[in-house]
mmCIF file of the C-alpha atoms, coordinates in Angstrom:
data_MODEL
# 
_entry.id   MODEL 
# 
loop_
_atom_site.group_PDB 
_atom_site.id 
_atom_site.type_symbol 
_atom_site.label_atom_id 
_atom_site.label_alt_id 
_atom_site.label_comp_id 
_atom_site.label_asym_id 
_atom_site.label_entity_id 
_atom_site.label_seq_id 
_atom_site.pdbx_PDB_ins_code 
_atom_site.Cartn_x 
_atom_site.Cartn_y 
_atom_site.Cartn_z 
_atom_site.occupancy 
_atom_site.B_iso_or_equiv 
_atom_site.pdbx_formal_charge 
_atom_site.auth_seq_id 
_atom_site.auth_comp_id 
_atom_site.auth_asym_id 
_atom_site.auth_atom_id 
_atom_site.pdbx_PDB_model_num 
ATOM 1   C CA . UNK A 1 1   ? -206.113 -140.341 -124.018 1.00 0.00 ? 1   UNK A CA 1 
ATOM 2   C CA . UNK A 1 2   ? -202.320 -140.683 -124.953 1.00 0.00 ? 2   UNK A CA 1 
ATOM 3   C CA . UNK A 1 3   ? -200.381 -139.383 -122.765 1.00 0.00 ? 3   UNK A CA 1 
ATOM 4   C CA . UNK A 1 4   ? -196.907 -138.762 -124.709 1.00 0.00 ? 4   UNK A CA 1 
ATOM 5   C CA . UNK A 1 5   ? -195.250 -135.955 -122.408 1.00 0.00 ? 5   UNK A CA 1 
ATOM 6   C CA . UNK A 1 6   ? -196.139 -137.862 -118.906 1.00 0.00 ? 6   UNK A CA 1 
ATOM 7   C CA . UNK A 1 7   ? -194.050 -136.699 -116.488 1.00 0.00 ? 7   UNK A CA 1 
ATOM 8   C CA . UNK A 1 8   ? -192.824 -137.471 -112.815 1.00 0.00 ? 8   UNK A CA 1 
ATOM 9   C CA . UNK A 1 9   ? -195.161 -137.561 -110.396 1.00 0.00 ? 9   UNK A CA 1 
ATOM 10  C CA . UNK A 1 10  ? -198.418 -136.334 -113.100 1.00 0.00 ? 10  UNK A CA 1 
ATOM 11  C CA . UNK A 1 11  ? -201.541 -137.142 -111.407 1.00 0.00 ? 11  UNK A CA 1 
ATOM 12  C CA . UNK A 1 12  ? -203.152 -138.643 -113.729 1.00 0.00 ? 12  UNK A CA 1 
ATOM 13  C CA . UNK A 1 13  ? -207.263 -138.457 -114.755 1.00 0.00 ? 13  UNK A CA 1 
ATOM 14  C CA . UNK A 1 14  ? -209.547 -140.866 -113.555 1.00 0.00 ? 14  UNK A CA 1 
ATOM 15  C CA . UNK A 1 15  ? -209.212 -143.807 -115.616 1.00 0.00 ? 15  UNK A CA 1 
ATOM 16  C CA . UNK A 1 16  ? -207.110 -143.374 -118.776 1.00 0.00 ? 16  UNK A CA 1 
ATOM 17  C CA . UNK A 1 17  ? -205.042 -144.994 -121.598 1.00 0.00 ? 17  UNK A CA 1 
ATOM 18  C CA . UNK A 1 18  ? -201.686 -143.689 -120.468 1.00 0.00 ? 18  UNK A CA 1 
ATOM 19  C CA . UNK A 1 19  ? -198.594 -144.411 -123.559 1.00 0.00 ? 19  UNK A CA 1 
ATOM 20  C CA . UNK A 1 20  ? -195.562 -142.846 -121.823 1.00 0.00 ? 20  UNK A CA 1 
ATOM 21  C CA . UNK A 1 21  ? -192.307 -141.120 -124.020 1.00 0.00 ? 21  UNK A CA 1 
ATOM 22  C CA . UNK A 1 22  ? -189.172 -143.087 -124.872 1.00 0.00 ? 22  UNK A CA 1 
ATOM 23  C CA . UNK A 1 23  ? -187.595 -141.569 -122.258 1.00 0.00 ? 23  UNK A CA 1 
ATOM 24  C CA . UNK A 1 24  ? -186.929 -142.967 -118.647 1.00 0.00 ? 24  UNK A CA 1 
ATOM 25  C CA . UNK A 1 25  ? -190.792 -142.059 -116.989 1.00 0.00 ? 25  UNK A CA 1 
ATOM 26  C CA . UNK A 1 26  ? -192.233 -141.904 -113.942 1.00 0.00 ? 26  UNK A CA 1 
ATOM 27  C CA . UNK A 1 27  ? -196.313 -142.463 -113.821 1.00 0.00 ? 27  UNK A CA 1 
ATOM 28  C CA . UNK A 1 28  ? -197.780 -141.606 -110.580 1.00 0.00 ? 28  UNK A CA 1 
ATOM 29  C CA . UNK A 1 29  ? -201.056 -144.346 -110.628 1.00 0.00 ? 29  UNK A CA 1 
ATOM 30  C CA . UNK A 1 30  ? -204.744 -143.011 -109.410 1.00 0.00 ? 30  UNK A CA 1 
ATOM 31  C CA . UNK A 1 31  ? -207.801 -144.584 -108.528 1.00 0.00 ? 31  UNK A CA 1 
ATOM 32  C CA . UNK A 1 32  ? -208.816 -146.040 -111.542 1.00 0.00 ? 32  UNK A CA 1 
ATOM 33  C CA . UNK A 1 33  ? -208.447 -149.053 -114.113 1.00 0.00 ? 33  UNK A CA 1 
ATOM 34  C CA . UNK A 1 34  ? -205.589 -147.736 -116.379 1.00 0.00 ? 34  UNK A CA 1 
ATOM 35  C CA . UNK A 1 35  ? -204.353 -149.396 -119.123 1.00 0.00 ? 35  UNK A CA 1 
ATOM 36  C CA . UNK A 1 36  ? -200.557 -148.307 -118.937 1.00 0.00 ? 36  UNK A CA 1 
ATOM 37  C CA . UNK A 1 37  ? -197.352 -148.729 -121.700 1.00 0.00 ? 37  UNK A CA 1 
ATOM 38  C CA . UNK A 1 38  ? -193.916 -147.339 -120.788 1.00 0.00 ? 38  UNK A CA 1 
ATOM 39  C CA . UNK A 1 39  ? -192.997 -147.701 -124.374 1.00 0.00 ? 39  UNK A CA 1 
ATOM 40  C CA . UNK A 1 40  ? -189.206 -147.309 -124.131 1.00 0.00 ? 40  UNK A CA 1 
ATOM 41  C CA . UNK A 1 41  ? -186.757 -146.182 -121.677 1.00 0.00 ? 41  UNK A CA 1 
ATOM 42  C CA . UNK A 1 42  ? -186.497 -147.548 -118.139 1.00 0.00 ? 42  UNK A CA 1 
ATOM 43  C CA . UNK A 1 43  ? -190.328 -146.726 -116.780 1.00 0.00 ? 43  UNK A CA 1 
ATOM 44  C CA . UNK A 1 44  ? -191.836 -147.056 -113.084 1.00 0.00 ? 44  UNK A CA 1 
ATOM 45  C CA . UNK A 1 45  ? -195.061 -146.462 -112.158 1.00 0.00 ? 45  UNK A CA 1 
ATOM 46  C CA . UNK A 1 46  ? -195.651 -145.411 -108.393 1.00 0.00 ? 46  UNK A CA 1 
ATOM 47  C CA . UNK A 1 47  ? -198.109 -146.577 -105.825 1.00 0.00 ? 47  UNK A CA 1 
ATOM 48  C CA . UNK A 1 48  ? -198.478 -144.746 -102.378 1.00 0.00 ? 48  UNK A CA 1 
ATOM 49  C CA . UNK A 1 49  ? -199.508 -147.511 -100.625 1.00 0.00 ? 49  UNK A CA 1 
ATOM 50  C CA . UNK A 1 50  ? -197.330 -150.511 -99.264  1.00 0.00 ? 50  UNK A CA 1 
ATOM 51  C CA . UNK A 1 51  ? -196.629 -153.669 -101.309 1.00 0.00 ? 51  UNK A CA 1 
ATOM 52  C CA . UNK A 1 52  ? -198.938 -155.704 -99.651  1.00 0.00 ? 52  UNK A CA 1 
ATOM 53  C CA . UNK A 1 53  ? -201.986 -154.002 -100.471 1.00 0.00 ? 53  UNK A CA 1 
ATOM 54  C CA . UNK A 1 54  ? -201.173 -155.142 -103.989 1.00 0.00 ? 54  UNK A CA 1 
ATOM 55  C CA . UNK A 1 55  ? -201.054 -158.126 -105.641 1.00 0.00 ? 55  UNK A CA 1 
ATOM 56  C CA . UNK A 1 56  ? -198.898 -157.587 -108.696 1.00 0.00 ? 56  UNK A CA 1 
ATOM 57  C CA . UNK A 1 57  ? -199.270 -160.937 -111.210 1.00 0.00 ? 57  UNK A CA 1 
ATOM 58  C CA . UNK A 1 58  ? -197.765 -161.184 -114.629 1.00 0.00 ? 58  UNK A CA 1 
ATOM 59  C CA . UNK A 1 59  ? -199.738 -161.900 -117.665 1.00 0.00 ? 59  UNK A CA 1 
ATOM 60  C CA . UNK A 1 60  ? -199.447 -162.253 -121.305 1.00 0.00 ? 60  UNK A CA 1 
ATOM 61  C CA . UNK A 1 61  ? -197.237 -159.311 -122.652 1.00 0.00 ? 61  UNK A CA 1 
ATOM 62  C CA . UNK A 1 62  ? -197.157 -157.767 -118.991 1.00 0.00 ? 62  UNK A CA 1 
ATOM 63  C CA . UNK A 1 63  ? -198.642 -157.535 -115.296 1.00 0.00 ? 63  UNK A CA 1 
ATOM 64  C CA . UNK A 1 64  ? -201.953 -156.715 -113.878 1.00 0.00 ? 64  UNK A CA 1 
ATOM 65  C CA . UNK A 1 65  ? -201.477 -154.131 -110.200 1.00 0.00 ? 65  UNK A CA 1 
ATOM 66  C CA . UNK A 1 66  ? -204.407 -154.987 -108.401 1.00 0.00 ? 66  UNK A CA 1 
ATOM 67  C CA . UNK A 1 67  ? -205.453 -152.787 -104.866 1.00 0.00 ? 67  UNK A CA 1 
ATOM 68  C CA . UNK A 1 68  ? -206.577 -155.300 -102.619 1.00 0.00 ? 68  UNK A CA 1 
ATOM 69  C CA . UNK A 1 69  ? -209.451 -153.037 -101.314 1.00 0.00 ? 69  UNK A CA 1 
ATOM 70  C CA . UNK A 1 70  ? -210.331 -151.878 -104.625 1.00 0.00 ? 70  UNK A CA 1 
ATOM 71  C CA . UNK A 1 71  ? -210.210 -148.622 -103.604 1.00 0.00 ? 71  UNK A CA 1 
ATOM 72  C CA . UNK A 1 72  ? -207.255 -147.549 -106.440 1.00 0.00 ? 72  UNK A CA 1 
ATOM 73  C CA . UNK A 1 73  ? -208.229 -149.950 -109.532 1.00 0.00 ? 73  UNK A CA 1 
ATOM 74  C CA . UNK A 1 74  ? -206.545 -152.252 -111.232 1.00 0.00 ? 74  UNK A CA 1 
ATOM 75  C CA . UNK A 1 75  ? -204.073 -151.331 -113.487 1.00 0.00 ? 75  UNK A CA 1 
ATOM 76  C CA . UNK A 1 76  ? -202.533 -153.614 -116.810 1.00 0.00 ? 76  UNK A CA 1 
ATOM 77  C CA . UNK A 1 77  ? -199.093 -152.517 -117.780 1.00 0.00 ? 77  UNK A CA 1 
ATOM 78  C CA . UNK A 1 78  ? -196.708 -153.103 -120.553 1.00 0.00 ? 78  UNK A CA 1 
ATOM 79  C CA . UNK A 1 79  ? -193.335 -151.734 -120.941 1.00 0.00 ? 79  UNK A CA 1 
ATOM 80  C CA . UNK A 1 80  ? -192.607 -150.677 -117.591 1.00 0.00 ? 80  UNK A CA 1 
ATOM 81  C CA . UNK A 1 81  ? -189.276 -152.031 -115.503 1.00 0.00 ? 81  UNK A CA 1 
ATOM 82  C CA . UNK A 1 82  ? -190.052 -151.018 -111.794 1.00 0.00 ? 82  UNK A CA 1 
ATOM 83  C CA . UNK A 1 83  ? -192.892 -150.129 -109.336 1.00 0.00 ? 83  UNK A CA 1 
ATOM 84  C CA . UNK A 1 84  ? -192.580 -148.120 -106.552 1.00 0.00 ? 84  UNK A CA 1 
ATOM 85  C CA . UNK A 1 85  ? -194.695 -148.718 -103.583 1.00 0.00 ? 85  UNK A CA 1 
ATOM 86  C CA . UNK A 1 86  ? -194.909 -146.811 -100.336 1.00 0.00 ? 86  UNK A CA 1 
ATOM 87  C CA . UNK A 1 87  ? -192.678 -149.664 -98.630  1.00 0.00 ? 87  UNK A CA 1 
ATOM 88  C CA . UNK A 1 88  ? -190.794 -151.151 -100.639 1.00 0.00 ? 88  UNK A CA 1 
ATOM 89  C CA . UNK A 1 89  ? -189.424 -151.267 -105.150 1.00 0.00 ? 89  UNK A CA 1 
ATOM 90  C CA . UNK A 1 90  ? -190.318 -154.209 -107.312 1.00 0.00 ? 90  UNK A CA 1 
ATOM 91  C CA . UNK A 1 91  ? -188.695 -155.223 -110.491 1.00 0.00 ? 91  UNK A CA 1 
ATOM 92  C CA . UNK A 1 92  ? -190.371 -156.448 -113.218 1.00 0.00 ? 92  UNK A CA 1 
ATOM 93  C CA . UNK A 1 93  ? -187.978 -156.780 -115.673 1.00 0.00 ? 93  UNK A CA 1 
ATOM 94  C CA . UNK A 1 94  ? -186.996 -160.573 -115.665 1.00 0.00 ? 94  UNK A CA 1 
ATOM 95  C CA . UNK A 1 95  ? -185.754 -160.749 -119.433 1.00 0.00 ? 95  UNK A CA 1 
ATOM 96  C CA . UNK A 1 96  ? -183.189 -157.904 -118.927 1.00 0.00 ? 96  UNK A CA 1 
ATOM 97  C CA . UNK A 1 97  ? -181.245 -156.001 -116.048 1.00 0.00 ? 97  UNK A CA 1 
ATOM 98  C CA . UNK A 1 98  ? -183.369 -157.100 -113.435 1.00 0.00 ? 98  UNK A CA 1 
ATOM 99  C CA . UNK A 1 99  ? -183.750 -160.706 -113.736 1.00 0.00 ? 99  UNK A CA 1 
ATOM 100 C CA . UNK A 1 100 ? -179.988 -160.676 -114.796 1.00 0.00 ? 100 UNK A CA 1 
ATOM 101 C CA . UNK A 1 101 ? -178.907 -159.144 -111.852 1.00 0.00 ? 101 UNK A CA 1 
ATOM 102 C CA . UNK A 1 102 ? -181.077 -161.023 -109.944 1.00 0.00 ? 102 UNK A CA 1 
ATOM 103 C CA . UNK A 1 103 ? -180.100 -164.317 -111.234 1.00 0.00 ? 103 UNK A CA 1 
ATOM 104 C CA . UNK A 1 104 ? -176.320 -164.012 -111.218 1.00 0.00 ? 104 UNK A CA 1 
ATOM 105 C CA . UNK A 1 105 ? -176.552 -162.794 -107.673 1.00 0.00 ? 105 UNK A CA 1 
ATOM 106 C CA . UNK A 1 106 ? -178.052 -165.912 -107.026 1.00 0.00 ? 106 UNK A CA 1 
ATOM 107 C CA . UNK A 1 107 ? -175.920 -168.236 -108.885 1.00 0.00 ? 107 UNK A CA 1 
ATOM 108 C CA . UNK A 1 108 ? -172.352 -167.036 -107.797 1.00 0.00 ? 108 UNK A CA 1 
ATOM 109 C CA . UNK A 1 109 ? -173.339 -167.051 -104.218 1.00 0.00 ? 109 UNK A CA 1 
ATOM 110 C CA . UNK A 1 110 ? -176.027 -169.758 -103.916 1.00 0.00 ? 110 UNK A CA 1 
ATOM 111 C CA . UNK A 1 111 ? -178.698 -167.898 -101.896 1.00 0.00 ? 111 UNK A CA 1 
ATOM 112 C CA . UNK A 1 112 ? -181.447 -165.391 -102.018 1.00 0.00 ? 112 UNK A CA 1 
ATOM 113 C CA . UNK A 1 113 ? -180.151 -161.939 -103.471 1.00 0.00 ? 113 UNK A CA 1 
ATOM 114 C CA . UNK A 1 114 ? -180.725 -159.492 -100.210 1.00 0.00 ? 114 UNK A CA 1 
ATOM 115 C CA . UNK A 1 115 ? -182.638 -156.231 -101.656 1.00 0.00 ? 115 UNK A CA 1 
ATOM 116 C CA . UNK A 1 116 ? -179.468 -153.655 -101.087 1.00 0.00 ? 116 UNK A CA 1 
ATOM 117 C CA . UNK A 1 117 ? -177.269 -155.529 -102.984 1.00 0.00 ? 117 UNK A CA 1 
ATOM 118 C CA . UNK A 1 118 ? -179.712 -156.560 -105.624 1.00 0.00 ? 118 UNK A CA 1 
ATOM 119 C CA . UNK A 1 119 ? -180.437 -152.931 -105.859 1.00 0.00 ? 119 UNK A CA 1 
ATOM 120 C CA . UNK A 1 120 ? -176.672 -151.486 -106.164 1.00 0.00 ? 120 UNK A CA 1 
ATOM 121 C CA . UNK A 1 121 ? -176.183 -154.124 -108.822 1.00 0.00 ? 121 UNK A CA 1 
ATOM 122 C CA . UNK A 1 122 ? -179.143 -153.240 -110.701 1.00 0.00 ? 122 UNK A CA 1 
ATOM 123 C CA . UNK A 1 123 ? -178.119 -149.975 -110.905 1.00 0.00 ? 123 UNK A CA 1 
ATOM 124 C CA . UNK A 1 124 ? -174.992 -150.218 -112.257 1.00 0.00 ? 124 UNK A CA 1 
ATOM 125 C CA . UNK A 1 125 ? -176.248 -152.469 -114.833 1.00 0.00 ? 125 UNK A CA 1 
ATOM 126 C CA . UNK A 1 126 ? -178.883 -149.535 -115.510 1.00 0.00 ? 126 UNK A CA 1 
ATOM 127 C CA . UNK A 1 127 ? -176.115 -146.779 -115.895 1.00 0.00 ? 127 UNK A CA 1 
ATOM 128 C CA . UNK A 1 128 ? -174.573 -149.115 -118.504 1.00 0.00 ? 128 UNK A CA 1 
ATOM 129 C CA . UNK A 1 129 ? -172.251 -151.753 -116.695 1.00 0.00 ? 129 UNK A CA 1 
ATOM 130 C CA . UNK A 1 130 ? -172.086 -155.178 -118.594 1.00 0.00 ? 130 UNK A CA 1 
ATOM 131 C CA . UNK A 1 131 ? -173.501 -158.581 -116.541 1.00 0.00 ? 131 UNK A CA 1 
ATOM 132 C CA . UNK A 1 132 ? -169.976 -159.455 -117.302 1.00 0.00 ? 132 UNK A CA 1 
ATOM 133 C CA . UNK A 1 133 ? -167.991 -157.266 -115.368 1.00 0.00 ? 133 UNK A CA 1 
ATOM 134 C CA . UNK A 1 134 ? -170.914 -157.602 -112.314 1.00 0.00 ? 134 UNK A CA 1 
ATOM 135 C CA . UNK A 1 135 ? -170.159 -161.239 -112.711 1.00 0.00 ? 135 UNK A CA 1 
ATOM 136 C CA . UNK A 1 136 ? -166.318 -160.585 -112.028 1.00 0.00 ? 136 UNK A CA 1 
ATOM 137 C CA . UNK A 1 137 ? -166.262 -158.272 -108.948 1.00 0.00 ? 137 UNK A CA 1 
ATOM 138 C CA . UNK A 1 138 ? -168.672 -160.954 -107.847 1.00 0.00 ? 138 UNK A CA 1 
ATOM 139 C CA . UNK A 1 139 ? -166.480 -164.143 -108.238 1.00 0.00 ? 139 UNK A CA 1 
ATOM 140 C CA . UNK A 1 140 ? -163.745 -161.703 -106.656 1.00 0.00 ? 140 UNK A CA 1 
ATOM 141 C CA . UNK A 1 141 ? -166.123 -160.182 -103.636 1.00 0.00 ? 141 UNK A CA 1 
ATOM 142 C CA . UNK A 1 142 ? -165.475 -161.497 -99.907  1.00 0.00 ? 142 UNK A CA 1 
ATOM 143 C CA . UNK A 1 143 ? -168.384 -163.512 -99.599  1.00 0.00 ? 143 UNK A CA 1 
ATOM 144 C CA . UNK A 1 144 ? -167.317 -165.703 -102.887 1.00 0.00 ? 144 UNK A CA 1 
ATOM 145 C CA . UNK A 1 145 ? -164.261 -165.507 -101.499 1.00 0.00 ? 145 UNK A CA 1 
ATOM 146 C CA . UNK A 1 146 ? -164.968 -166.519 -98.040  1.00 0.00 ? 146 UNK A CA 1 
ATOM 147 C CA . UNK A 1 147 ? -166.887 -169.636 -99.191  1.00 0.00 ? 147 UNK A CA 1 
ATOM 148 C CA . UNK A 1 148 ? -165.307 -171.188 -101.718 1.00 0.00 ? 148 UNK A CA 1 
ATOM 149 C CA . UNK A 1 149 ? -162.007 -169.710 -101.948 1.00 0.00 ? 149 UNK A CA 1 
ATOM 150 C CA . UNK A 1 150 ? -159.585 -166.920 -104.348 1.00 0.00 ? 150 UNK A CA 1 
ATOM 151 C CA . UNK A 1 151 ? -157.879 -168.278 -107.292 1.00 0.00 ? 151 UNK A CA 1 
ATOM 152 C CA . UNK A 1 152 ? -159.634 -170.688 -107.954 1.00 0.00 ? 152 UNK A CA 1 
ATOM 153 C CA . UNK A 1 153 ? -158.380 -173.372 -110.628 1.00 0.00 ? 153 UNK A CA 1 
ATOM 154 C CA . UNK A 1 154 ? -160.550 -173.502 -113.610 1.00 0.00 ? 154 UNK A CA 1 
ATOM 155 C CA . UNK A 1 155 ? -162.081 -177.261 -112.975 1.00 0.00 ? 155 UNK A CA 1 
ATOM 156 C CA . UNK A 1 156 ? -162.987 -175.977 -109.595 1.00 0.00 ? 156 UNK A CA 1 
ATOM 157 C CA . UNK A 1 157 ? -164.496 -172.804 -110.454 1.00 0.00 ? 157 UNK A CA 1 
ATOM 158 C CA . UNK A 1 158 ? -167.073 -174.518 -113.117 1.00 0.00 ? 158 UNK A CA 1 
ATOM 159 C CA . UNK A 1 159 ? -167.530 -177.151 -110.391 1.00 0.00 ? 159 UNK A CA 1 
ATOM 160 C CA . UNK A 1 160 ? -168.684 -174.765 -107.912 1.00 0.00 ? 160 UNK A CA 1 
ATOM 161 C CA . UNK A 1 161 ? -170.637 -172.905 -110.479 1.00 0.00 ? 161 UNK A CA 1 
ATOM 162 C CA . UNK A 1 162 ? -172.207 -175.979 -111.467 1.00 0.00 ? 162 UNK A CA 1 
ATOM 163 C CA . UNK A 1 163 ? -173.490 -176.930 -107.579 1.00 0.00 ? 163 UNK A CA 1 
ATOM 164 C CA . UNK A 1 164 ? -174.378 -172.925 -106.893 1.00 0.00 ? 164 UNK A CA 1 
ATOM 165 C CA . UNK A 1 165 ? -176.282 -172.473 -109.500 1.00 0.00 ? 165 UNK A CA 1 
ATOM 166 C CA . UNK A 1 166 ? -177.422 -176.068 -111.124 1.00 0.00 ? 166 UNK A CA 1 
ATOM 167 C CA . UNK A 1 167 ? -177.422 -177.651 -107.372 1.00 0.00 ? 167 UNK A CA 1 
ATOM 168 C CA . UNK A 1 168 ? -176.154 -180.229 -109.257 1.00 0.00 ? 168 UNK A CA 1 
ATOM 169 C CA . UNK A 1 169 ? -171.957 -181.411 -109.837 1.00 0.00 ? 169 UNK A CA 1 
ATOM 170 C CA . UNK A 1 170 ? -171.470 -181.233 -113.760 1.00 0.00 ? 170 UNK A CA 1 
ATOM 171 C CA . UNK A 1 171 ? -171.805 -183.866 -116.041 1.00 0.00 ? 171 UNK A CA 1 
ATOM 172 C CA . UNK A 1 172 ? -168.447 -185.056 -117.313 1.00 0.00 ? 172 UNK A CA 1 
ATOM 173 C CA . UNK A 1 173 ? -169.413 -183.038 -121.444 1.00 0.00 ? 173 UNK A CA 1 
ATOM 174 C CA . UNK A 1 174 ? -170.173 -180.029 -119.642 1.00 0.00 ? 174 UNK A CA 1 
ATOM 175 C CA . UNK A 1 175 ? -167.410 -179.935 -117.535 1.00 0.00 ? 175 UNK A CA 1 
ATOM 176 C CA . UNK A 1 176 ? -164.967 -180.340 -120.314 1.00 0.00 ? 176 UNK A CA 1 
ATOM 177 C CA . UNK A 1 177 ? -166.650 -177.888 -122.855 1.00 0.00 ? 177 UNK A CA 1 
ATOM 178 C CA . UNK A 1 178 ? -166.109 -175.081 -119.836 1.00 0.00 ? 178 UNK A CA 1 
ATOM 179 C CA . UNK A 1 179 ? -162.724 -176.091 -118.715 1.00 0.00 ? 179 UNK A CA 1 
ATOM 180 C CA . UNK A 1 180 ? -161.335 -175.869 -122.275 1.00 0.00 ? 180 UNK A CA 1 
ATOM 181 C CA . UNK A 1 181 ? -162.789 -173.152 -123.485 1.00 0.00 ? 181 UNK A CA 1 
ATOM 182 C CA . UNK A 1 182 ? -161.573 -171.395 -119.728 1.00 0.00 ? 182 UNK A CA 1 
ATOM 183 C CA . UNK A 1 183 ? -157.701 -173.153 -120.449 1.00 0.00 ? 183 UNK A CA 1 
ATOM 184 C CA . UNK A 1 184 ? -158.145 -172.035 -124.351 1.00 0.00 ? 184 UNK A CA 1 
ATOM 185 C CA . UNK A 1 185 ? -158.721 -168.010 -123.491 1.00 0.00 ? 185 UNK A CA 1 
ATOM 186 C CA . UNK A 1 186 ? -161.890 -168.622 -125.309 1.00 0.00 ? 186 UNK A CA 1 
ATOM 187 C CA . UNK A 1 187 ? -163.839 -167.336 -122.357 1.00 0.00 ? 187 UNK A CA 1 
ATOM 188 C CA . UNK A 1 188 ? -163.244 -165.607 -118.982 1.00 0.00 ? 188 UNK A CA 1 
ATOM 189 C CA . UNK A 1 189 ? -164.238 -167.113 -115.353 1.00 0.00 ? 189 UNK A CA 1 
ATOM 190 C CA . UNK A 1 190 ? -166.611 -164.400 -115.486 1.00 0.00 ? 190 UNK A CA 1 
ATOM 191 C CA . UNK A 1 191 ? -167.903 -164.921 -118.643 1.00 0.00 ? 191 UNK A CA 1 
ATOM 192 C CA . UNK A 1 192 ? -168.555 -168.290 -117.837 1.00 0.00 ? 192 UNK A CA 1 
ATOM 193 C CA . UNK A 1 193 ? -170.711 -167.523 -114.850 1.00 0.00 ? 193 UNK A CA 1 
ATOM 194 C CA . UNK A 1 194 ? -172.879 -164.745 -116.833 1.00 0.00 ? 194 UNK A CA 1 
ATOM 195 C CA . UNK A 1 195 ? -173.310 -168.040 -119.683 1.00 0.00 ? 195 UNK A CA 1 
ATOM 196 C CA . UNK A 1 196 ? -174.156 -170.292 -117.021 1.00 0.00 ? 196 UNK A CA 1 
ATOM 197 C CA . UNK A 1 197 ? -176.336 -168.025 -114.841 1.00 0.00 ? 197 UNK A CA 1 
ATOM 198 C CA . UNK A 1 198 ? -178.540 -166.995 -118.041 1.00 0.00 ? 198 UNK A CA 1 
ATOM 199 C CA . UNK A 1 199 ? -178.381 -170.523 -119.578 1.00 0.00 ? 199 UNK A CA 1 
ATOM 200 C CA . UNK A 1 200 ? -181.806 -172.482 -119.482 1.00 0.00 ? 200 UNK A CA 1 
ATOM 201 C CA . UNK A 1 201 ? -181.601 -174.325 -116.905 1.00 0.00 ? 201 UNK A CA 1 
ATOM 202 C CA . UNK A 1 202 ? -180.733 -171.662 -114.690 1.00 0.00 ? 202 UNK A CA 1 
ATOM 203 C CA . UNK A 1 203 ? -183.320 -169.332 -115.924 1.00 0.00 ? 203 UNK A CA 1 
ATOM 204 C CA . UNK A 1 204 ? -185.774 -172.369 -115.482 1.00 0.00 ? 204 UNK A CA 1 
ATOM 205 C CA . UNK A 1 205 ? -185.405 -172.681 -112.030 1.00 0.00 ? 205 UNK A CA 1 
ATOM 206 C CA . UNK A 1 206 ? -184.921 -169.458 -110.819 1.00 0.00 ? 206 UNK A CA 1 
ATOM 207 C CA . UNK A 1 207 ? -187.679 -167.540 -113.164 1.00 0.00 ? 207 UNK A CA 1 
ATOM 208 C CA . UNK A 1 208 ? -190.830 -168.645 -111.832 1.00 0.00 ? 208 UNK A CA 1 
ATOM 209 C CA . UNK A 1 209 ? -190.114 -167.462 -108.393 1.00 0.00 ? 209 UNK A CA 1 
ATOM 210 C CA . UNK A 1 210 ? -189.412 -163.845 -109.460 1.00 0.00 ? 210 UNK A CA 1 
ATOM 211 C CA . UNK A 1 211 ? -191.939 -164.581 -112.607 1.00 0.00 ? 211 UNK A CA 1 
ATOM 212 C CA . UNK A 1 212 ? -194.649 -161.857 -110.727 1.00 0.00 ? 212 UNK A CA 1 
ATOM 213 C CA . UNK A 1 213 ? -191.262 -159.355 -109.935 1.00 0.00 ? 213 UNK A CA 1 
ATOM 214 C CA . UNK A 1 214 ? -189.240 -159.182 -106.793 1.00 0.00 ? 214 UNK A CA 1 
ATOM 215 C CA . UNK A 1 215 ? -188.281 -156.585 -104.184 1.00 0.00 ? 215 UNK A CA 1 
ATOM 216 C CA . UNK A 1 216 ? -185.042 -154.697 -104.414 1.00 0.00 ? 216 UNK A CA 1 
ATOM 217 C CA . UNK A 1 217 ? -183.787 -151.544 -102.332 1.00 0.00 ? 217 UNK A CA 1 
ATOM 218 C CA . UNK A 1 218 ? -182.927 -148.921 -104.878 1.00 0.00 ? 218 UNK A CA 1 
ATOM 219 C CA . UNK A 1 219 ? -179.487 -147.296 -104.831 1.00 0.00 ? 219 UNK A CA 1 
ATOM 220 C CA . UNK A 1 220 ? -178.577 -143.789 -104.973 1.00 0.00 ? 220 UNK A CA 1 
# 
């Protein structure tokens, strides 16, 4: 069955091939095995039960929603951003908004991203708002602030970067690539906390922690 025109909160058949439109869907899931593609748009499928009667894992080209009790299937999807469970959202989007919000929440403050603010970030990004400008009301919010200081000089910014998000202080060619192209104009402060939050060595140590999705409080 291809489901083309699914729309929010459809109940859908018991067990089905469900391909959703290119618009921004919302699949209610049954009690069955589905096989489920969001196709384009921002997609979330919704579960009535709380989080942890799931286990949500990610596989090859997607994730696999298993009910612990067996009782509402297992489900494969592809193409879909967010679940909604009767608790709690997850975001499975690591290679886009989500994971970038995530991870540049984490590397200009140096902790765990709590769920409201992960969520109010996420949806800005969603209605459109660069990881750029998120990075600069970050480096310019009270909590940055608060820790390491406003103003800060250029050397000392990438140096903090470097230990909030590396947990590591920057070898000498990396400093000096940053600081000149932040003295140059080349690049902003922010800019150079989006680069280094999304660089590889970031996303290596923060992606396989969120790598089966991570819980966010969605805003507005």
């Amino acid at each position: 069955v291809d489901y083309k025109t699914v729309q929010a909160t459809a109940l859908l058949p018991a067990a089905a091939t469900i391909t959703a439109t290119t618009r921004n869907d919302t699949i209610s899931q049954n009690r069955a095995d589905n096989q489920i593609d969001g196709g384009a748009g921002l997609d979330k499928v919704v579960y009535s039960k709380a989080a942890s009667s799931y286990t949500v894992t990610a596989q090859a080209g997607g994730f696999r929603i298993m009910d612990k009790s067996g009782a509402d299937g297992t489900d494969t999807i592809t193409g879909v951003e967010r679940l909604q469970f009767g608790d709690t959202a997850v975001a499975l989007d690591i290679d886009s908004v989500g994971g970038q919000a995530y991870r540049v929440y984490n590397a200009v403050l140096g902790r765990t991203p709590d769920a409201g603010g992960l969520g109010y970030w996420m949806s800005s990004m969603d209605k459109g708002m660069s990881l750029g400008t998120v990075a600069s009301f970050m480096i310019a919010g009270e909590e940055f602030v608060k820790n390491f200081g406003s103003n800060l000089s250029n050397q000392a910014l990438v140096q903090t970067l470097y230990q909030n998000i590396l947990d590591r202080t920057p070898e000498q060619a990396g400093l000096d690539y940053w600081v000149n192209a932040l003295n140059d104009g080349k690049i902003s402060q922010a800019d150079a906390l989006a680069f280094i939050s999304e660089g590889f060595e970031n996303r290596a140590n923060v992606d396989p922690t969120i790598a089966n999705g991570f819980a966010y409080t969605p805003w507005g």
